[in-house]
C-alpha positions as CSV (number, residue, x, y, z in Angstrom):
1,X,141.6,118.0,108.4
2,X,145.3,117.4,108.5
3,X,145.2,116.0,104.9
4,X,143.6,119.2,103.5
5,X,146.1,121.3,104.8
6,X,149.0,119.3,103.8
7,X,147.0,119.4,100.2
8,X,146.7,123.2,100.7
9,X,150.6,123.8,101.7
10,X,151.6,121.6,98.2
11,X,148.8,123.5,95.9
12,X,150.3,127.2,97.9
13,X,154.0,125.9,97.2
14,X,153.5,125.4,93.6
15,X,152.0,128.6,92.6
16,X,154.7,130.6,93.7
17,X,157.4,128.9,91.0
18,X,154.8,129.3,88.4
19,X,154.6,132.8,88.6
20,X,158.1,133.7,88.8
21,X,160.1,131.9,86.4
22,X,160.6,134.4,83.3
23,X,162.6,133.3,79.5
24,X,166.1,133.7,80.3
25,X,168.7,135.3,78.1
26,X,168.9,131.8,75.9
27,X,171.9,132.3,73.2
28,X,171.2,129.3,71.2
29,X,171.8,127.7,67.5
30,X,169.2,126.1,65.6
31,X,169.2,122.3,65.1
32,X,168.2,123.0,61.4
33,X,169.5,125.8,59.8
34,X,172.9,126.6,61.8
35,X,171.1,130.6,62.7
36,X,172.0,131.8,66.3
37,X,168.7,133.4,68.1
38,X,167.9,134.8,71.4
39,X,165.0,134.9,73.3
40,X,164.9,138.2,74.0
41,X,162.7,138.4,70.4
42,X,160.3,137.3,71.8
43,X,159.6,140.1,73.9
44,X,156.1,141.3,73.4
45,X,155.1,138.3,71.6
46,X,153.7,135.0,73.4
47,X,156.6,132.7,73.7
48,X,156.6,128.7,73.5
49,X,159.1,126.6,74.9
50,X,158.3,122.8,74.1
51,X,160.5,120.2,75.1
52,X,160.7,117.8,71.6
53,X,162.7,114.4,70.6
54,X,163.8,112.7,67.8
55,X,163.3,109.4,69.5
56,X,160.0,109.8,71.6
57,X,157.0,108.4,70.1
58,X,154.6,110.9,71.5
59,X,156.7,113.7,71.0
60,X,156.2,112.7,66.8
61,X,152.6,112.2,67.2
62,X,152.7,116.0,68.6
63,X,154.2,117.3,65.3
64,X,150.9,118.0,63.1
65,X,149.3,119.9,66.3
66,X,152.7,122.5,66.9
67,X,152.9,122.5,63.1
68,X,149.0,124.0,63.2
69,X,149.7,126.6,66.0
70,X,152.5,128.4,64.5
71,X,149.8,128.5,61.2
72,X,147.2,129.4,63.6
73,X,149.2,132.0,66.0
74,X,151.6,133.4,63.6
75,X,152.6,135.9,66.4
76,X,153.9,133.5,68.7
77,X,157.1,132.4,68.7
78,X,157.6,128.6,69.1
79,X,161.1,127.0,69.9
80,X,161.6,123.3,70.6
81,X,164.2,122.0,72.9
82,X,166.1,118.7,72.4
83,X,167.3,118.2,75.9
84,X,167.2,114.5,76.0
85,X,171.4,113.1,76.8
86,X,171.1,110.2,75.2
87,X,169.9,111.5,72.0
88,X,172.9,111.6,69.5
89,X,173.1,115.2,67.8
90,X,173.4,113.8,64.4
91,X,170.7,111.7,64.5
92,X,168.8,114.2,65.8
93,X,170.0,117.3,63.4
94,X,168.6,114.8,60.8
95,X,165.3,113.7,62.5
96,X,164.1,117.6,62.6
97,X,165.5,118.2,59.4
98,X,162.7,115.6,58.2
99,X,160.2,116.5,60.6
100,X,159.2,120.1,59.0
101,X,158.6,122.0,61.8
102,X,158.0,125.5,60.9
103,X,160.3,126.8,64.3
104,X,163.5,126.6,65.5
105,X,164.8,123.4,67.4
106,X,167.7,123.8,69.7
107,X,169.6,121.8,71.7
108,X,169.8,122.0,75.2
109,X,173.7,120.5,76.6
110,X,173.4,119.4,79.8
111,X,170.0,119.7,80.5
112,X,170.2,123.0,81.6
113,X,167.2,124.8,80.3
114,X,165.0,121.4,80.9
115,X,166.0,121.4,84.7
116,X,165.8,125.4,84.9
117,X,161.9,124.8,83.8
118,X,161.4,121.4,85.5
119,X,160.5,119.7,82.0
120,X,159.7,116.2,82.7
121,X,158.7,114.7,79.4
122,X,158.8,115.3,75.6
123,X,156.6,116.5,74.5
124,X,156.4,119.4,77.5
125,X,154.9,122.9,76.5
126,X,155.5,126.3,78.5
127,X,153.9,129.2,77.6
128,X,154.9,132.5,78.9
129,X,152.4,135.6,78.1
130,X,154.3,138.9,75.9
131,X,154.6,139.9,79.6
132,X,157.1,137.5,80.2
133,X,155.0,135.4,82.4
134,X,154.8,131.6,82.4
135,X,151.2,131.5,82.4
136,X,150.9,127.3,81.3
137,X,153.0,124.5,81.5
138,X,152.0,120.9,80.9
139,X,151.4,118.4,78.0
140,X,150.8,119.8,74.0
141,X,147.2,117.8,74.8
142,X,145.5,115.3,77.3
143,X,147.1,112.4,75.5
144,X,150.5,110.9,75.5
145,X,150.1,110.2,71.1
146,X,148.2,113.0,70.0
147,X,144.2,112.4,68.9
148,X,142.1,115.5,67.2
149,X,139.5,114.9,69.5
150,X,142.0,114.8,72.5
151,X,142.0,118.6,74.7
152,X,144.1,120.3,73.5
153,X,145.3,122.1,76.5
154,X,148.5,124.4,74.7
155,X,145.7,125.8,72.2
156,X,143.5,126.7,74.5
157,X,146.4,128.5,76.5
158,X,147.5,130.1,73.2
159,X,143.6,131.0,72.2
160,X,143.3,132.7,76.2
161,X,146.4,134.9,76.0
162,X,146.3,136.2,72.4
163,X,142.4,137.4,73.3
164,X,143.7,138.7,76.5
165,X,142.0,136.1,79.0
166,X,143.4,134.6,82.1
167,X,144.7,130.8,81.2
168,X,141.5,128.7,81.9
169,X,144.2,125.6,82.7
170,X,147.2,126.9,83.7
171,X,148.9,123.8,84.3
172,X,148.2,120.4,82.7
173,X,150.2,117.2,83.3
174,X,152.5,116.1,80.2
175,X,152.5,112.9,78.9
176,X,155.1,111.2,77.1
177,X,158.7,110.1,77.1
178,X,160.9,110.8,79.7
179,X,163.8,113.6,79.4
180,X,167.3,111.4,79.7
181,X,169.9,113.8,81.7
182,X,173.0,113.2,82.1
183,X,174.2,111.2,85.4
């Protein structure tokens, strides 16, 4: 009895924080092309934040499957965050210069915006609704190096709030390389 309502009291605690954290006002330079954006354009549109490095092998086996979602929901808006300290930024300015991703990739100094979401692991997906609300957050799929016939648990997310559905999985565990923060 006692072990169900200590199970209870964790599963109560982490629905809260789900709800609640919103896209902050994010001033931020693309990796790529030099552009400043904000994320206050993606009001009114679903919004993707996915944790990316140019190091991590399962965050590169994840590129064909974000590179399909933009093609498949043109009206999101997809940014990827290199957040990882121990990545140098010339190294990897040139990695997602290669990579073709058809979004922005910023860099995230510090860690800030990784430890404001609680990203773990590259890659690690969060999906807030054209609301505002993070409505998924977890791994790009169910594997750490991505398979077609893996689940695909950020599409399905996508597919659920662009036809007006509550999230069937609105949190998933993410596999893959661990974010490096500074000491």
């Amino acid at each position: 009895m006692g072990y169900l309502f200590f199970t209870f009291l964790l599963v109560l605690q982490s629905i809260p924080a789900l709800a609640l954290i919103r896209p902050h006002d994010l001033h931020a330079r693309d990796l790529v092309t030099g552009k400043t954006f904000d994320l206050k354009s993606a009001e009114g549109s679903p919004l993707v934040v996915v944790f990316l490095s140019s190091v991590c092998p399962c965050s590169d086996s994840h590129r064909s499957e974000l590179t399909q979602l933009k093609a498949d929901f043109p009206r999101a808006i997809i940014v990827g965050v290199n957040a990882n300290a121990d990545e140098e930024l010339v190294s990897a300015k040139s990695y997602f210069e290669k990579s073709g991703l058809p979004f922005p990739v910023i860099r995230d100094p510090g860690s800030k915006l990784a430890n404001d979401l609680k990203a773990l692991r590259t890659p690690h997906a969060f999906l807030f609704s054209p609301e505002g609300n993070l409505v998924y957050q977890g791994g790009v799929s169910s594997v750490s190096h991505f398979e077609p016939e893996a689940r695909k648990y950020l599409r399905e997310a996508l597919e659920d709030v662009t036809a007006n559905r509550k999230v069937r999985t609105a949190q998933a565990r993410p596999l893959g390389c661990i974010i490096e923060r500074e000491d």
